[in-house]
C-alpha positions as CSV (number, residue, x, y, z in Angstrom):
1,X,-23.8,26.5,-3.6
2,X,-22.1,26.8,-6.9
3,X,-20.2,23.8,-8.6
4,X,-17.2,24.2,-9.7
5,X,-17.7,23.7,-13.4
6,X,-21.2,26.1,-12.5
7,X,-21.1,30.0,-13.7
8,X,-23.4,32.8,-13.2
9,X,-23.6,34.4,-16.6
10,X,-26.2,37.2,-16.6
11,X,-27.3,36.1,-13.3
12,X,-28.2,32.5,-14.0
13,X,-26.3,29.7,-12.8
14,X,-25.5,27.6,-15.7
15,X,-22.7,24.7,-17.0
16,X,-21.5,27.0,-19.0
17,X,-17.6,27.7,-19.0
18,X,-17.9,29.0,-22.7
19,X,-20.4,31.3,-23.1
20,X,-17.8,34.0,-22.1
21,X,-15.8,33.0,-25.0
22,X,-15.3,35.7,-27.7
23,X,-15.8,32.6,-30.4
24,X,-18.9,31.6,-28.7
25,X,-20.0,35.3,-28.1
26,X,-18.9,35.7,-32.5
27,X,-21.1,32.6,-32.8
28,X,-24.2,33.6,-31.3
29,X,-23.7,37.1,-32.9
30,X,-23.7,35.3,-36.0
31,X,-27.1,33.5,-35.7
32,X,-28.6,36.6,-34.5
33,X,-29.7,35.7,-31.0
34,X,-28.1,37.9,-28.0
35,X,-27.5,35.4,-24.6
36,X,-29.5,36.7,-22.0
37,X,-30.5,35.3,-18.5
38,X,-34.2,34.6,-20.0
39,X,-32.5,31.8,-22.7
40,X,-29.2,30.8,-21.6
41,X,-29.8,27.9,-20.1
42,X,-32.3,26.8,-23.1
43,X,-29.0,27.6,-25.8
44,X,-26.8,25.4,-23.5
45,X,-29.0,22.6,-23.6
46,X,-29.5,23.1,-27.3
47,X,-25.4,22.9,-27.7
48,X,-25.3,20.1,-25.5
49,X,-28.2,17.6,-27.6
50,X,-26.9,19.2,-31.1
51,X,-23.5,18.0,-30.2
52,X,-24.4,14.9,-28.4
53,X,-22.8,15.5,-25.1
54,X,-24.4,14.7,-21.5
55,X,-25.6,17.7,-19.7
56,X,-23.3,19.4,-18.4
57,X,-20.5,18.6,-19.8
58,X,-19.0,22.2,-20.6
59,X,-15.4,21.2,-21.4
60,X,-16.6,18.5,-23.4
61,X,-19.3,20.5,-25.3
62,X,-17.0,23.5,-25.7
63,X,-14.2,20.8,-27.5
64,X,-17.4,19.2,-30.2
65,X,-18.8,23.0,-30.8
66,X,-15.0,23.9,-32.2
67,X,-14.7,21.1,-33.8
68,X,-17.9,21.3,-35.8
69,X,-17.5,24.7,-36.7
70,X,-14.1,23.8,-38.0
71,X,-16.0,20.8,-40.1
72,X,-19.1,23.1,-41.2
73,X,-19.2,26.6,-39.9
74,X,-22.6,27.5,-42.2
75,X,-24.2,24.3,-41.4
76,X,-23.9,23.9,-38.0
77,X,-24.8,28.0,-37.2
78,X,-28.1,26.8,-40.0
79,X,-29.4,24.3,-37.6
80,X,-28.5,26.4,-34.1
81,X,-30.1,29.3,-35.2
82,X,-33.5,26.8,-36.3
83,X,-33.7,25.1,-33.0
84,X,-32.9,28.5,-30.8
85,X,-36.2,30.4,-33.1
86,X,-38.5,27.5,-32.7
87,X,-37.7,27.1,-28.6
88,X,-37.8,30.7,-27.9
């Protein structure tokens, strides 16, 4: 069974109401990495420690991610795109 807040992206079950986004989709774009069922799961829990938000928190995460892209766009897309090489 699925949780509410729970979606199937790719066909994994992830807490991950935003990934369908067209900012979060931009975002990813942007750092190069394409979100696949094989690293999903790893990106979300990278948003979710970046931004300091419990696991899995998806409407809170998805509130911090626009609001630190808003503060430093090339900053914050710097330090996701580090942590998403060195854990794939």
């Amino acid at each position: 069974m699925v949780a509410e807040n729970c979606r199937r992206y790719n066909g994994v079950t992830v807490m991950t109401c935003y990934f369908k986004n067209s900012r979060m989709k931009e975002l990813l774009r942007d750092i190069g990495v394409e979100a696949t069922k094989e690293n999903i799961k790893m990106i979300d829990e990278i948003l979710h420690e970046m931004l300091s938000v419990d696991y899995p928190n998806c409407a809170a995460t998805w509130k911090m991610l626009r609001k630190k892209l808003q503060i430093d766009d090339e900053g914050f897309k710097e330090r996701l795109n580090d942590l998403v090489q060195i854990r794939l």
